[in-house]
C-alpha positions in Angstrom: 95.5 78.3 99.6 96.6 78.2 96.4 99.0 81.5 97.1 100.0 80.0 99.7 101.3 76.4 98.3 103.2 78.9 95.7 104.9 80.9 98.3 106.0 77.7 100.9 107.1 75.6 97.5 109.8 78.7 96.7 113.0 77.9 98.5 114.5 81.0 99.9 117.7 81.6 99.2 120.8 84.3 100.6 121.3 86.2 97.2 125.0 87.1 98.5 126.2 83.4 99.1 123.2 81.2 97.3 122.9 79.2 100.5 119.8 78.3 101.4 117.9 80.0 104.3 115.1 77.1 104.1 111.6 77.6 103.7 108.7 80.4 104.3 105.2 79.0 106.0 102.5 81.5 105.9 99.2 81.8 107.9 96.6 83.7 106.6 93.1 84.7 108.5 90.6 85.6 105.1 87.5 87.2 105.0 84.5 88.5 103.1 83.3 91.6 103.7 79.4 92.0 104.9 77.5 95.2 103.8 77.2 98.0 106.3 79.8 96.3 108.5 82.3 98.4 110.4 85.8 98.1 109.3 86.9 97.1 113.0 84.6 94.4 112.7 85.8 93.2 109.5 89.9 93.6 110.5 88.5 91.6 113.7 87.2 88.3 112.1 90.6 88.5 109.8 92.6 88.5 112.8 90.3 86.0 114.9 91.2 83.5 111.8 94.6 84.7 111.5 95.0 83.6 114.7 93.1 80.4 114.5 95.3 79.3 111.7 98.2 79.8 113.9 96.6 78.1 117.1 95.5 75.1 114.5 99.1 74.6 113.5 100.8 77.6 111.3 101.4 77.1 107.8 97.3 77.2 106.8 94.7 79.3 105.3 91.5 79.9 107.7 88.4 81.7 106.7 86.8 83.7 109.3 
């Protein structure tokens, strides 16, 4: 969350021109990994909160 916060708070701007292109939201699906779990298994609860963040509203962290 915290990496998150820092990343949506930078503005992000054209270096070219210096006009602003707004702002970057994030979603992010995190884990823990469980011992002696497949890595497909562990990619797939990433991705099942990755995608519950974005169901839930976008710009939000969800553990899985």
């Amino acid at each position: 969350e915290s990496l998150r916060q820092r990343i949506v708070r930078r503005p992000l701007v054209n270096k070219m021109t210096g006009s602003s292109l707004g702002n970057i939201t994030i979603s992010i699906g995190a884990t823990q990994y469980i011992p002696e779990e497949t890595p497909e298994d562990f990619v797939a609860r990433a991705d099942k909160a990755l995608y519950g963040a974005k169901a839930s509203g976008r710009d939000q962290v969800v553990a899985g």
